[in-house]
C-alpha positions in Angstrom: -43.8 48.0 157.2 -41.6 46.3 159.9 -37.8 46.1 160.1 -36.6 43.8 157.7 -33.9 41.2 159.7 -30.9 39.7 158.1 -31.0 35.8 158.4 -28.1 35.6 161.0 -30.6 37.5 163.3 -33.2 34.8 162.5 -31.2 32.5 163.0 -30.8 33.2 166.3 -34.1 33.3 167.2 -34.6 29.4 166.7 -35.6 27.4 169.3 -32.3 25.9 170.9 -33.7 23.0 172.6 -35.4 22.1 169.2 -32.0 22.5 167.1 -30.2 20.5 169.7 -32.4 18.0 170.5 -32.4 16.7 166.6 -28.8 16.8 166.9 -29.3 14.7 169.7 -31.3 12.3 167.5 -28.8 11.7 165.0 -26.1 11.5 167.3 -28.1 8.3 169.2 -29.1 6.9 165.7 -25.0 6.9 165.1 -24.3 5.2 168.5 -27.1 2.5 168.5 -25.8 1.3 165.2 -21.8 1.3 166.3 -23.3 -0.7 169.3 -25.0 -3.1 167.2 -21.4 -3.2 164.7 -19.1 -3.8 167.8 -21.3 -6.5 169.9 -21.5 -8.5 166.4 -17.7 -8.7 166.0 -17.6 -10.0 169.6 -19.8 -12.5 168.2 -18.0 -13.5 165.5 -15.3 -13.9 168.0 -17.3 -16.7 169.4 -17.6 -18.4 166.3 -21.5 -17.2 165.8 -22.6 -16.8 162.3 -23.6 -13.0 162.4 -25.5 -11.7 159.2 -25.2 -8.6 160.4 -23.3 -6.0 158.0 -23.4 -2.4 159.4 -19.6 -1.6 159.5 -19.3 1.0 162.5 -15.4 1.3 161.4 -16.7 2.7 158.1 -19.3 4.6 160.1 -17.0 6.8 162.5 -15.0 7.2 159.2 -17.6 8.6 156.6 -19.0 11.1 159.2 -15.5 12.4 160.1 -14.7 12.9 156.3 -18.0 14.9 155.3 -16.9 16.8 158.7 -20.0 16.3 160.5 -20.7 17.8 163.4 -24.1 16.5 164.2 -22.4 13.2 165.8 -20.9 12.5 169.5 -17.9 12.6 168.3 -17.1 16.1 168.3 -20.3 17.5 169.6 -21.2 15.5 172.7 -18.0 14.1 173.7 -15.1 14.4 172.1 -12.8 12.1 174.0 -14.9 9.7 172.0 -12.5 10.0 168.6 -9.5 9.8 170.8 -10.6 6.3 172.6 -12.0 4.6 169.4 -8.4 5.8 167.9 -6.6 3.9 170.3 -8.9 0.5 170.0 -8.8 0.3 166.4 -5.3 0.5 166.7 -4.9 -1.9 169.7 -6.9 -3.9 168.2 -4.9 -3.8 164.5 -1.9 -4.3 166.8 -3.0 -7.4 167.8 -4.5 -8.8 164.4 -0.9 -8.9 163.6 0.5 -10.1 166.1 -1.8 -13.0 165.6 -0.5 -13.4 162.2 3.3 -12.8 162.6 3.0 -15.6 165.6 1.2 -17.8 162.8 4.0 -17.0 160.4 7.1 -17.7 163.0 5.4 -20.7 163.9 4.8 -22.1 160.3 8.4 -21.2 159.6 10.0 -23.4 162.4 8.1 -26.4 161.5 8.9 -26.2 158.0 12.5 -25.5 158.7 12.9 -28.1 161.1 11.0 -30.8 158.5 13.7 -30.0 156.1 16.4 -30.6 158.7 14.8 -34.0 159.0 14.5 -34.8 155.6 18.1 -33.8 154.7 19.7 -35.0 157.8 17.3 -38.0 158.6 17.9 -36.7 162.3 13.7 -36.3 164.3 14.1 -32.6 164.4 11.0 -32.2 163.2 9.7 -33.3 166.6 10.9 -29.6 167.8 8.7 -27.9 165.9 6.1 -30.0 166.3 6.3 -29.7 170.2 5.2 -25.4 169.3 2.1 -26.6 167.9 0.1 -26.0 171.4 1.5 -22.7 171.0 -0.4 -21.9 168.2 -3.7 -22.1 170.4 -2.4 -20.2 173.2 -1.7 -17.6 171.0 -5.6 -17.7 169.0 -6.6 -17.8 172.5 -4.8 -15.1 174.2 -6.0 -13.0 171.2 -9.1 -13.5 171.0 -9.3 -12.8 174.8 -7.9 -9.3 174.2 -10.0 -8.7 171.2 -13.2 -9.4 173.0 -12.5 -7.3 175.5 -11.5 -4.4 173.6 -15.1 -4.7 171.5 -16.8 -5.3 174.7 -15.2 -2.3 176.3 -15.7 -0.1 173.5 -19.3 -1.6 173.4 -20.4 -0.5 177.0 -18.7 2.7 176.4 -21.0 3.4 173.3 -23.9 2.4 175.5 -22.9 5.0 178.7 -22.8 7.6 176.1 -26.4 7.1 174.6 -27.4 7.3 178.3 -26.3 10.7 178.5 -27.8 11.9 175.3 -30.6 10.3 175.9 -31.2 11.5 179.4 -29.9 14.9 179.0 -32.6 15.8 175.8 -34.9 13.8 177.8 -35.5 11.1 174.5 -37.5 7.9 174.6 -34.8 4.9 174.9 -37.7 2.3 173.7 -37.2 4.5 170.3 -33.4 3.6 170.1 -33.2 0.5 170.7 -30.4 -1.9 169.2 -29.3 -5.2 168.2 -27.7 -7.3 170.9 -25.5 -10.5 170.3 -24.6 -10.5 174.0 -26.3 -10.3 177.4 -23.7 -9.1 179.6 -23.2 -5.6 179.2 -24.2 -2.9 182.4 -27.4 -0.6 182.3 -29.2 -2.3 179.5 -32.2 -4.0 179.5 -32.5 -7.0 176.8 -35.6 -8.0 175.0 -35.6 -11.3 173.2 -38.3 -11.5 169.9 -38.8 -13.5 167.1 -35.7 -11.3 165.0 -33.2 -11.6 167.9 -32.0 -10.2 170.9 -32.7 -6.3 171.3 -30.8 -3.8 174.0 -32.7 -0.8 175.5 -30.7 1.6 178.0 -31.6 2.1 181.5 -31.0 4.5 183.7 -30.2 8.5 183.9 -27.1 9.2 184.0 -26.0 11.0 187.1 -24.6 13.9 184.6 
């Protein structure tokens, strides 16, 4: 009768490429739908009507509370916490900014309306005059916002690249939902159901 192993020493014995590899897998089926979640909120940017509802926010957030490790997050890459930290808050940062701008700008008008009304003076006209301000503002926003999702969206994308290239997987089998057209390394297919993105490439590491 052989020598009876424990399972650590089994466990040991598995087949490392395999193990990481399917690690590998779920990691690219993570990114492809964060991709597909950012470049639809650039859309909606745009003023598209998006019916997409994947919410890679809520994503990121679910696999960091079960403590996942089979994600690029903290296996592959993990600078890739730290820089979506710092978008979602840039990008919160200027969500209020929006609306505090909004706010200060309502306020004026209304204040200098009641000056006109109880003084019969045209103040009014003052506050009206920051009117073009409110669309410089929504503009200047909405500027910064796209290019944070589009940043964040072309990072996403450089990192399936590597995964995919360095566990040698079959991009045409991750493929993922595209709003847009203009991001680098990724080849667009238009069909019947939309526009679809497939990486292209090896990455260099």
């Amino acid at each position: 009768m052989g020598e009876i192993r424990d399972s650590v020493e089994v466990a040991l014995e598995l087949d490392e490429k395999s193990v990481y590899s399917h690690i590998a897998h779920e990691s690219a089926e993570d990114i492809i739908r964060i991709i597909s979640s950012l470049d639809a909120e650039r859309a909606k940017l745009r003023g598209e009507i998006i019916y997409y509802t994947d919410d890679w926010d809520a994503l990121i957030r679910e696999r960091i509370a079960r403590g996942k490790r089979h994600t690029a997050f903290d296996f592959y890459n993990p600078a890739l916490l730290d820089i979506w930290e710092e978008k979602v808050k840039l990008g919160k940062k200027l969500r209020t900014i929006e609306k505090l701008s909004y706010l200060t700008l309502g306020a004026a008008i209304t204040l200098t309306g009641v000056v006109t009304f109880l003084t019969g003076l045209p103040v009014i006209l003052i506050g009206l005059s920051s009117l073009p301000l409110v669309f410089f503002v929504r503009d200047r926003i909405k500027s910064s916002l796209d290019l944070l999702y589009y940043e964040l969206t072309q990072f996403f994308i450089d990192e399936l690249r590597v995964i995919l290239s360095k566990h040698n997987l079959s991009p045409e089998k991750y493929k993922f939902k595209l709003f847009s057209e203009n991001y680098f390394g990724v080849k667009t297919k238009r069909t019947s159901s939309g526009i679809f993105g497939v990486v292209e490439g090896k990455s260099e590491e």
